[in-house]
C-alpha positions in Angstrom: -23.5 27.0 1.6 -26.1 24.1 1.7 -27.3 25.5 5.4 -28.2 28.7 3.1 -29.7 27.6 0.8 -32.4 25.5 3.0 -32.5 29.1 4.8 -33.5 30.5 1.4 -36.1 28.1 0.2 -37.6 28.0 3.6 -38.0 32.1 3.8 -39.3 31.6 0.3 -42.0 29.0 1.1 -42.7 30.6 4.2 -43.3 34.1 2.9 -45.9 32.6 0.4 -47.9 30.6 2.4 -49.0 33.9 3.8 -50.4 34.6 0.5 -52.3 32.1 -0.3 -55.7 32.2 -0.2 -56.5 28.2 1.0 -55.5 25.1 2.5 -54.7 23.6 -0.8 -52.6 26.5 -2.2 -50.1 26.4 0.8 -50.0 22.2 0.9 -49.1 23.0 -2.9 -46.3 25.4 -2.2 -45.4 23.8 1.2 -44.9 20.2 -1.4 -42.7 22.3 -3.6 -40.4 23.6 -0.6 -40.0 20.1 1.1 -38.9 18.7 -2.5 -36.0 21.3 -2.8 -35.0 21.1 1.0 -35.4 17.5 1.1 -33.0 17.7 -2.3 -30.7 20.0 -0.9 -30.0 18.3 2.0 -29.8 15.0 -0.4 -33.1 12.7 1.1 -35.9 11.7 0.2 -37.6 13.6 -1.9 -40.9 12.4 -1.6 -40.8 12.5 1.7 -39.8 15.8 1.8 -42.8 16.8 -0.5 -45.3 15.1 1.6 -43.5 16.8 5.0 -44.0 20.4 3.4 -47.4 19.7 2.1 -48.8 18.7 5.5 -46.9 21.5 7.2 -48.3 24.1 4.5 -52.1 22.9 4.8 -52.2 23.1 8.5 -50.4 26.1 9.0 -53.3 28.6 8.9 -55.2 25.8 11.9 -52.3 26.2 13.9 -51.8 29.9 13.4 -48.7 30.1 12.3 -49.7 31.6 8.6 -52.5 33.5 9.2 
């Protein structure tokens, strides 16, 4: 159930980083999806913020959300 629900919130996150329109707007949802996977999986939450928000502002450089 907890494999799932990581599944869920990463489809999630990753299916609206393609629609935001700047760097900034995807660090800000990539933030939100490290928190809840990071508290899902019961870590560091902070951590897990900062993880998604670096992975959502480079995205687009790296062309994986373009």
């Amino acid at each position: 159930m907890r494999i799932l629900k990581i599944l869920v919130a990463v489809a999630a996150v990753g299916s609206l980083a393609g629609c935001m329109a700047n760097d900034t707007e995807r660090a800000l949802a990539g933030a939100v999806g490290g928190a809840v996977v990071a508290d899902v999986l019961d870590t560091n939450v902070i951590a897990g913020a900062a993880v998604g928000a670096t992975a959502g502002a480079l995205c687009d450089d790296v062309g994986f959300c373009r």
